[in-house]
N, C-alpha and C positions, 0 to 999 in steps of 0.2 A: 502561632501556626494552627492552622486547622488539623479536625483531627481525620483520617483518613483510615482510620484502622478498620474500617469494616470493607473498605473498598478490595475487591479481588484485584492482583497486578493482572497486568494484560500490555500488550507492544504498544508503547509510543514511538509518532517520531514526528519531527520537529525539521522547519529547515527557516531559516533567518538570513536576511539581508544587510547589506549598508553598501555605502560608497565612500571614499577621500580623493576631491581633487587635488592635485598636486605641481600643477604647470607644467609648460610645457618639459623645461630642462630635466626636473626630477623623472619627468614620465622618461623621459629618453632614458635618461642613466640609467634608473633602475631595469628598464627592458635589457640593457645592453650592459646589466652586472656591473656597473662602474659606479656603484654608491658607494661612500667610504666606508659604512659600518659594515658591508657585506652584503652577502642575498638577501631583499629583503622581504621577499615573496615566502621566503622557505623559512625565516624567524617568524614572520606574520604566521604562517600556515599552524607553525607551532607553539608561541603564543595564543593563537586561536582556541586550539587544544587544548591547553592549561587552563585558559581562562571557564571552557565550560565545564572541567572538572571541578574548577573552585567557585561556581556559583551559588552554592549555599554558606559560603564562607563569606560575600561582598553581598548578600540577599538577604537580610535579616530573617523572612518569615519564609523562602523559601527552602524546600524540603531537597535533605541530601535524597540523592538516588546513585545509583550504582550504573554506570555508561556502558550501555556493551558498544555505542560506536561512536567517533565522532571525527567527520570528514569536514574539512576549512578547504576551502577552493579560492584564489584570486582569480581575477581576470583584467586583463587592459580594456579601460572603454576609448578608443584613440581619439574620439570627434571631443569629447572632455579632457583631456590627459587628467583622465582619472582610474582608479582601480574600486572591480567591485569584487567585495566578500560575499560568501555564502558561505553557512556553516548549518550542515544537518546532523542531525543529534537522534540516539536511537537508543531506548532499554524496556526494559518489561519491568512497571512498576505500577503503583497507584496512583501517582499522579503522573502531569505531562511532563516532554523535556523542554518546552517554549524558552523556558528563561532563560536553558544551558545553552539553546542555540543563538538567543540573542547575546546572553556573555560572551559564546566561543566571535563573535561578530564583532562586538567591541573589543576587545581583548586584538584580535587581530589586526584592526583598523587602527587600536591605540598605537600599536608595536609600528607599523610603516609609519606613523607621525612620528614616533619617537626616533626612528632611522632617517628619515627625510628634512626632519626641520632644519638640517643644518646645512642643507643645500637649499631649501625656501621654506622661510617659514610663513609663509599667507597659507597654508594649507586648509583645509576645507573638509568637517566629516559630515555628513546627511544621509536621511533617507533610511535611518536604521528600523526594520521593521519583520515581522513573522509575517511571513509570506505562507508556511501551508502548516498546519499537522494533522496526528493522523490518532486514533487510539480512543480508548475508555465510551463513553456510554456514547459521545455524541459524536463518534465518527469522522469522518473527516471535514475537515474545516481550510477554508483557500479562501486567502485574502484578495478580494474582488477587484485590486489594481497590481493584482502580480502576475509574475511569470510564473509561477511555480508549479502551475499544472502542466505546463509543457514539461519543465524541466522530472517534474515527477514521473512522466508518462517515459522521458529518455533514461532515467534511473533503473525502471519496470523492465523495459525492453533489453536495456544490457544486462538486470539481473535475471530474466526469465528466459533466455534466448531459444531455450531448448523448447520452448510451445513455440516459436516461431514457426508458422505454417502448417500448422493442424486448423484442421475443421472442426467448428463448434456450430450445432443445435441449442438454440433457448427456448425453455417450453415454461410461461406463464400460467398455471394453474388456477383458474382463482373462478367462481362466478362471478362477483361482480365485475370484476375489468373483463370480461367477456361479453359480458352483458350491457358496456360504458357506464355502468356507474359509479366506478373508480379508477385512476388511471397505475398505467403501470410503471411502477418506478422500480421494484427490482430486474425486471428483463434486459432494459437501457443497463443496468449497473451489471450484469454480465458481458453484456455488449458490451460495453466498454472497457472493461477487465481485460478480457482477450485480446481487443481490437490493440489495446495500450503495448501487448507484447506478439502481436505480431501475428494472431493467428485468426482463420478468415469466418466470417460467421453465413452459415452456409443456409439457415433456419434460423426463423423467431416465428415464434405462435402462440398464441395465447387463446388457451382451453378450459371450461369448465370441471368443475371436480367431478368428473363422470369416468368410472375405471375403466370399458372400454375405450375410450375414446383417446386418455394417455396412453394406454399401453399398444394401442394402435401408431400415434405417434412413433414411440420409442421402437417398436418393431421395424418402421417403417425408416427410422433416419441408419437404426444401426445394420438389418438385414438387405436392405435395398440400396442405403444412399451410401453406405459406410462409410458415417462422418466417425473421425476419432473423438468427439465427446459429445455427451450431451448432457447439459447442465439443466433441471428443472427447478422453479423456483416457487413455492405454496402447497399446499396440502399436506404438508409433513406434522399435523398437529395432532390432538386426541379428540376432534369435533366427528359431529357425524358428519361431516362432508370431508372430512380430508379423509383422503383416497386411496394418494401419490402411493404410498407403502405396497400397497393391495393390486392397485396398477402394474409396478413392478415385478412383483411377482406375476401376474396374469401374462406379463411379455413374456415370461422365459427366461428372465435374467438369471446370474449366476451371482448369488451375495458376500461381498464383502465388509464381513461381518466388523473388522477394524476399521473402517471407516466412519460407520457410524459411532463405536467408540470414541475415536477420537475428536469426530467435531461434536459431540454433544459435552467431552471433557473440556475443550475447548472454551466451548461457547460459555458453559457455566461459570468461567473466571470473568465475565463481564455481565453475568445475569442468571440464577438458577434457573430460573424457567428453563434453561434450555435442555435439561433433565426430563422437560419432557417432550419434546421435538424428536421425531421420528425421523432423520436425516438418513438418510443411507448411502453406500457406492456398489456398484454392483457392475457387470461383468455380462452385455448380448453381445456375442459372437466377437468381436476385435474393439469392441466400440467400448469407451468406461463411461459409466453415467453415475452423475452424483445427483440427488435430490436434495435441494435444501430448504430453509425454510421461508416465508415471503417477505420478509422483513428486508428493506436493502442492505443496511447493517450486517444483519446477519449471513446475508447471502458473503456480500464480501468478505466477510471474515470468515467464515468454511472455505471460501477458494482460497485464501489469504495459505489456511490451515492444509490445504491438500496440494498448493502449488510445487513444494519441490520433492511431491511425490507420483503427483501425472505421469512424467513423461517414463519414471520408472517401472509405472502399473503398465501404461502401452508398451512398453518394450515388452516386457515379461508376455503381458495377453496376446503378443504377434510371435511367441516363439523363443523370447531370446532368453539369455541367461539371468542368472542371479549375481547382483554384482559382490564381488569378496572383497 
């Protein structure tokens, strides 16, 4: 085993595939509960389970971790009479859960052959493969002939529902990609973030490290357009051009001094650097804005870190109570 001990934990997660055909007869039965051994969607579902618990017991070198989730799903594919697994797998550790999600996928796959052979046994397992994960230095990773970004994006939205239809401002910080001579790839990665759970992006712009000219921005989306957020992405560092902090302040914002606490504690379980990033969330008139840093990575994992505290901050800054 490799040694991992210096590595900070930080969220993984993991989602895996397979399929087993099964013919027609098996297909039918099992849809319609008439298998002899029982259900075997809901034995699979939890053989699945077991099996990604016990993957460093059937894994020689891979590393026990501690699960905080683990979801097995079937599915009928009718045109095959075949069924497909997915099994996503999720903890905060040092390394990834890959393996746990492809064991919870055999493990489940083995269990319907083991329940089916005895009404046909030509059955058929294939296609077992990591379709997406997510975590540690290199960020997210999606396998180039999968579904998994769809199915990832329908995950986001049933678990984000509450940003469902808020407006979001992105503001690109950077000289060079103002100037074309670097493109922007964290702006796109807030775009996407929100657009995945459903809320509408009202602004994108991308501005030089010039402090007027953010804080003009920011005055301008939250006193005039009153978007509910606006997420900027560069300038949060210790360089003589980063700004973004000084911007801030020059709009008039109102600071939220635990925000940036927490995404710099954060960030640091994946990189200390982030110790010294200047991130902050702050509070013009109804509007929450969070600065973060230009890294896509990073960017992501600060909304990651402040997501299921949004919709709590806009309630409060419109008025409303403090929940007990």
């Amino acid at each position: 085993m490799i040694d991992v001990g210096s590595k900070t934990p930080t969220r993984r997660y993991a989602v895996a595939s397979g399929r087993i055909r099964v013919g027609k007869e098996a297909f039918l039965r099992i849809k319609e509960g008439r298998m002899p051994k029982g259900d075997v969607l809901a034995l699979a579902e939890a053989a699945g389970i077991m099996a990604a618990k016990r993957a460093p017991d059937l894994i020689p070198l891979c590393h026990p971790l501690s699960l905080e989730q683990v979801v097995v799903r079937c599915d009928f594919v009718e045109g095959e009479h075949a069924i497909e697994v997915r099994c996503e797998a999720v903890a905060t550790s040092k390394t990834g859960v890959e393996m746990e999600a492809l064991a919870g996928v055999s493990g489940a796959l083995l269990s319907i052959y083991d329940l089916t052979k005895g009404v046909n046994p030509a059955l058929w397992i294939s296609d077992i493969h990591l379709q997406l994960k997510e975590g540690g230095k290199s960020g997210k990773w999606v396998h180039p002939e999968s579904t998994a970004q769809k199915r990832a994006r329908e995950r986001h939205v049933t678990r984000s529902a509450a940003l469902n239809g808020l407006t979001v401002a992105v503001l690109t910080i950077s000289d060079r990609v103002s100037k074309g001579l670097a493109e922007d790839a964290s702006g796109p990665a807030v775009n996407a973030f929100f657009m995945e759970r459903g809320a509408q992006i009202a602004a994108h712009e991308v501005i030089a490290d010039e402090k007027a000219e953010v804080a003009k921005f920011l005055r301008h989306c939250a006193l005039e357009a009153n978007i509910d957020i606006i997420v900027s992405t560069g300038g949060t560092g210790v360089g003589p051009r980063d700004v973004t902090p000084e911007a801030l302040v020059e709009a008039g914002a109102r600071m939220i001094p635990g925000i940036g606490e927490l995404l710099r504690s954060r960030g640091s379980q994946t990189t200390p650097m982030s110790w010294l990033s200047r991130s902050e969330g702050a509070l013009l008139g109804r509007t929450l804005i969070l600065i973060l840093p230009g890294s896509p990575n990073a960017v992501i994992e600060g909304l990651l870190t402040m997501e299921p505290l949004i919709p709590h901050a806009l309630h409060v800054a419109r008025g409303g109570g403090h929940a007990k």
